[in-house]
N, C-alpha and C positions, 0 to 999 in steps of 0.2 A: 469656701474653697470649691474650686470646681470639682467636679466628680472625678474617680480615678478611670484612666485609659486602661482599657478592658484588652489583652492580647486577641487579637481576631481569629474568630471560630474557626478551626481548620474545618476540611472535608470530611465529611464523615464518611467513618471506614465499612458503614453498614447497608445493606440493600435486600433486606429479609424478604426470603421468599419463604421459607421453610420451616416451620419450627416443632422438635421431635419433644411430646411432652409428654411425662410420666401423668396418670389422671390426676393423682391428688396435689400435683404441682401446679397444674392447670385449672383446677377448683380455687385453687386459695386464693386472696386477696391479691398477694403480691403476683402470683400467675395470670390474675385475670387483669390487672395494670399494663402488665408488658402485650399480653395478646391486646389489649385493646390498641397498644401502639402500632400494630403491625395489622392492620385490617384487612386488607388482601391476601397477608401470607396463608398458605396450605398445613393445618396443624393437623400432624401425624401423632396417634397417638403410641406409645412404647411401655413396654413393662416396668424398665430403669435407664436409665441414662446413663448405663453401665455397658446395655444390649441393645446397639443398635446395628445389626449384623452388618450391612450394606454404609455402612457410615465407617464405623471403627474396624479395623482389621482388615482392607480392603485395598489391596495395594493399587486395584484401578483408581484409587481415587490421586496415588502423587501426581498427576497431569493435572491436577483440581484441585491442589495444596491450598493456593490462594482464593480463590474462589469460592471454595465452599466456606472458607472465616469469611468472608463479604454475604455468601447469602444463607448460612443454616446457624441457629437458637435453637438449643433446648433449655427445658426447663425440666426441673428434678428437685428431690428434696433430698438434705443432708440427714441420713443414718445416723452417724456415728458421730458425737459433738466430742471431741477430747481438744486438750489443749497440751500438745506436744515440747517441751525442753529445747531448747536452742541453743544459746550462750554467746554464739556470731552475733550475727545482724540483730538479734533480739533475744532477749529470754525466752518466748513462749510463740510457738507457731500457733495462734488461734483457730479453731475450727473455718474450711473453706467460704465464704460466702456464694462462691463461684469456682470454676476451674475453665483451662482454655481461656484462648486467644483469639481476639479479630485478627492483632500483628502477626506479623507471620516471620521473625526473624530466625535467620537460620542455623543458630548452634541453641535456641530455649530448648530445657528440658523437659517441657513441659509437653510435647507429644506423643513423647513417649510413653507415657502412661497408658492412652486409647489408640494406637495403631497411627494409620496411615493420615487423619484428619483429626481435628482436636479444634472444634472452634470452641466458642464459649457456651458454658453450660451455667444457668443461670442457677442455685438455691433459692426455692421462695420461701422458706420455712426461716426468715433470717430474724424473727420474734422471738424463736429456738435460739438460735444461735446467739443472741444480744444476751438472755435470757442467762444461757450460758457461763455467758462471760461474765456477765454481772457477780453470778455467784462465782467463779473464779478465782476474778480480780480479789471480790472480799476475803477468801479462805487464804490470801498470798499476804495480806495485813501490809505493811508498810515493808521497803526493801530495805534489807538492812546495812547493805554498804554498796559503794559505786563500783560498777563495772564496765567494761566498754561498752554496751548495752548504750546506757543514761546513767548518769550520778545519783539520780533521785528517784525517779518510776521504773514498774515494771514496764517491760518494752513486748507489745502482742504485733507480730508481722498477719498483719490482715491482711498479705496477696501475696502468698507462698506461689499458688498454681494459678495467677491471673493477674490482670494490669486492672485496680480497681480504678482508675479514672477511665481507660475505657468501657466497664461496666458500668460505671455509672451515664453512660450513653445511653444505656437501654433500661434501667430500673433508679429504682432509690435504695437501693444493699448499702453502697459506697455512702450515700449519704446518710442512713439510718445508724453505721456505725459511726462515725466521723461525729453525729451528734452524743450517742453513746459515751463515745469515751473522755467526751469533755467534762461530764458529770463526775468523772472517778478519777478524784486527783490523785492518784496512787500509781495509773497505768496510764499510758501510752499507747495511739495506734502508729500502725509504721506498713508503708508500703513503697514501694519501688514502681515506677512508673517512665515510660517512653511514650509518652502521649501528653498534650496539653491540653487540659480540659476546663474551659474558663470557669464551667457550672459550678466548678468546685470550690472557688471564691466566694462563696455566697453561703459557705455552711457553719461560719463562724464558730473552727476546733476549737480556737482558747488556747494554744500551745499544746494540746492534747492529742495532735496527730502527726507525726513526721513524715513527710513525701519525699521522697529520696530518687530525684530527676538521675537516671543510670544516662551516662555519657561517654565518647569515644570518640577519637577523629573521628571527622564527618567524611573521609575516604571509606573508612572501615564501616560504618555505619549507610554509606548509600551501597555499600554491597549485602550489608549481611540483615541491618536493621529496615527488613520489609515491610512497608505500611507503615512504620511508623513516622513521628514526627519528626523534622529534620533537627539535626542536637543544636544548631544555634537559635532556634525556637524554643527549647528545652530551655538553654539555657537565660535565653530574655525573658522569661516565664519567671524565672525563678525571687525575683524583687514583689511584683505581686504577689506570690504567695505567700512571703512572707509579710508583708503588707495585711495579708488577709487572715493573719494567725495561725496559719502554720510553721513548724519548725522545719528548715528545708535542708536536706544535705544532698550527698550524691554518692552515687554508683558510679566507679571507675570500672565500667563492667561492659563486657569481658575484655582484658585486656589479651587481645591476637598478635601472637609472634608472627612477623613476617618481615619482609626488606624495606628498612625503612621507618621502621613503628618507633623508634628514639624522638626523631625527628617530628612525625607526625602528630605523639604524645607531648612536645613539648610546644609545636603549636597551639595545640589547643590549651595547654594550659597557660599559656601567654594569651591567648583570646580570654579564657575566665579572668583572668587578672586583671586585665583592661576594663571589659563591660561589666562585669559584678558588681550592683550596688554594693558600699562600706559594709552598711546592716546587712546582708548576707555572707560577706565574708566573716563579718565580726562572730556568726556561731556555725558556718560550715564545720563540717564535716564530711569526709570520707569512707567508703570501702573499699576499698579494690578488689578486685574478682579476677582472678587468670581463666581463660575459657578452659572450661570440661568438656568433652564429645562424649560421643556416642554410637560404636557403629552400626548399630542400627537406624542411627540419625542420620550416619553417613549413607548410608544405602537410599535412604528417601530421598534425600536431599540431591544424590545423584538423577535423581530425575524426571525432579521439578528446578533446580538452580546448581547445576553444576560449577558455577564459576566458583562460589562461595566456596566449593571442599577445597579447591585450589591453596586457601590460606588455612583453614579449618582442619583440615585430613593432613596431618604433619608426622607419619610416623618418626623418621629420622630424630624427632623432639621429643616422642611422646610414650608414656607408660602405663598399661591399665591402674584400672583405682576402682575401687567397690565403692560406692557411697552410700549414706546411714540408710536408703532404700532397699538396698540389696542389689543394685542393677552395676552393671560392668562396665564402667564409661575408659575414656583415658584421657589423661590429664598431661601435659608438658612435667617430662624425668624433674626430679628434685632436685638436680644442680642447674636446669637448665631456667627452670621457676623461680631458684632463690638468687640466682645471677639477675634476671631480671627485674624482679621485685625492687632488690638491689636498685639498679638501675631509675626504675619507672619513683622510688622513693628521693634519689637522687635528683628527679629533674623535678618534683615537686617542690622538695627545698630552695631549687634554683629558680623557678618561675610562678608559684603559689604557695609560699613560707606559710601565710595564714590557716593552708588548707590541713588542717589533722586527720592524721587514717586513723581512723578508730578500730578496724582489723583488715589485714589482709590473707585471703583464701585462694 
């Protein structure tokens, strides 16, 4: 047989010039991997990767939103290994391997954590963390009934606070767990991803790792999904990796109210219907996600990509909501969510019958 066609290497999102490292991140093996990929760059050295005053908390930096994900890494080690309860997308949020983003799309919650700039912040201690999981996974024994989760395995979201096929750009985290958790037929890794990363072809899960390609018109997605990949590359991606032993579902994430989004949503699910290999369809699955803000996101956001709040900043729709973090976001009111839900479930039935939501948030 000829060999299979490899989806072609996008651009890469990275151009390090900088990289802020705690010492003992920078000692250890996995730290001294990554500096050596970056040989030019300027390593600064930092207490934690918690305190980089002029980095995080710096609102000079929203004119340099993007920019600073293209050229600043740090590297840190993870404190605290727990393995946090879920029940959504997964049973168990695994300890970080990372956090932050090269993408730079404009409703992730994910900046708000560290202020005004949030690239990626690497873990090298991820020996700790596999380490971890190991003993984890064994104290959880076999599951004992199906949930939306999986029927059979525990289900760990290995990239709560990061896109691990973009890290795995710059280290082997992504790939050191990916082989992990094929050994433990018990548990599952699970991540959500807006990036096409061929490298990841080649790690041979064994059904042991779910990639869950997050998708959206590709209207919505060239305003809001920055840097990242374009969704009909996402979605030609998605036969290869299952191909390559991954379990592959999707992210209907976030779904944006705005004029027109019926229409919009029901193109693209008539594009997945057409292009989806059989064997993809045959064990897809879904999520859907209604977008959350944040106005403190909103303020940033105002000014570095003002067009985005245009669809994003909807008071007239929208109502605070606390989330399990304690932070103050707002979420589209509960008639106006379960109308559309409604809706966006109805046009699935009508143009992707095979696609299952396995929950909607």
């Amino acid at each position: 047989m000829p060999p299979a066609v490899r989806p072609p290497r996008p651009p890469q999102p990275f151009d390090i010039r900088y990289v802020y490292a705690e010492p003992e991140a920078a000692a250890s093996v996995r730290g001294r991997e990554v500096l050596a990929g970056f040989p030019e760059a300027e390593v600064i050295e930092v207490p934690s990767h918690w305190q980089i005053p002029h980095l995080h908390g710096n609102a000079g930096n929203v004119e340099r939103w993007a920019r600073i994900k293209r050229e600043v890494l740090v590297l840190g080690v993870k404190k605290s290994l727990a393995a946090r309860p879920n029940g959504r997308s997964a049973d168990w949020i695994a300890p970080s391997s990372a956090n932050g983003c090269a993408l730079a799309c404009a409703y992730c919650y994910v900046p708000r954590r560290k202020g005004y700039a949030n690239p990626v912040t690497l873990f090298t201690n991820i020996d700790r963390i596999i380490g971890y999981l190991a003993g984890h996974v064994r104290r959880q024994g076999r599951k004992p009934a199906p949930n939306q989760c999986d029927p059979a395995a525990w289900v760990y979201d290995i990239g709560e606070n990061n896109d691990c096929a973009v890290d795995a750009l710059l280290c082997e985290n992504t790939a050191d767990l990916v082989r992990a958790f094929r050994h433990w037929p018990t548990a599952k890794a699970s991540f959500a991803t807006k990036w096409v990363n061929p490298a990841l072809l080649d790690l041979d899960p064994r059904g042991r790792t779910r990639i869950r390609f997050s998708v959206m018109p590709p209207a919505d997605a060239r305003l809001l999904d920055v840097r990242a990949a374009p969704v009909p590359d996402r979605i030609a991606a998605t036969g290869d990796f299952l191909a390559a032993g991954y379990e592959v579902h999707f992210n209907l994430s976030p779904v944006v109210l705005r004029a027109g989004w019926q229409a919009d949503w029901a193109e693209l699910l008539r594009r997945m219907d057409d292009t989806l290999p059989a064997a993809v369809k045959a064990q897809a699955a879904a999520e859907i996600i209604m977008l959350t803000h944040n106005r403190a996101l909103h303020e940033v956001n105002l000014g570095w990509h003002p067009r985005a709040e245009e669809v994003l900043w909807r008071p007239a729709l929208q109502e605070p909501k606390r989330s399990q973090n304690g932070d103050l976001n707002v979420r589209y009111r509960l008639g106006t969510k379960a109308a559309a839900l409604d809706e966006l479930r109805t046009l699935i039935g009508r143009h992707a019958p095979w696609l299952r939501v396995r929950y909607a948030f």
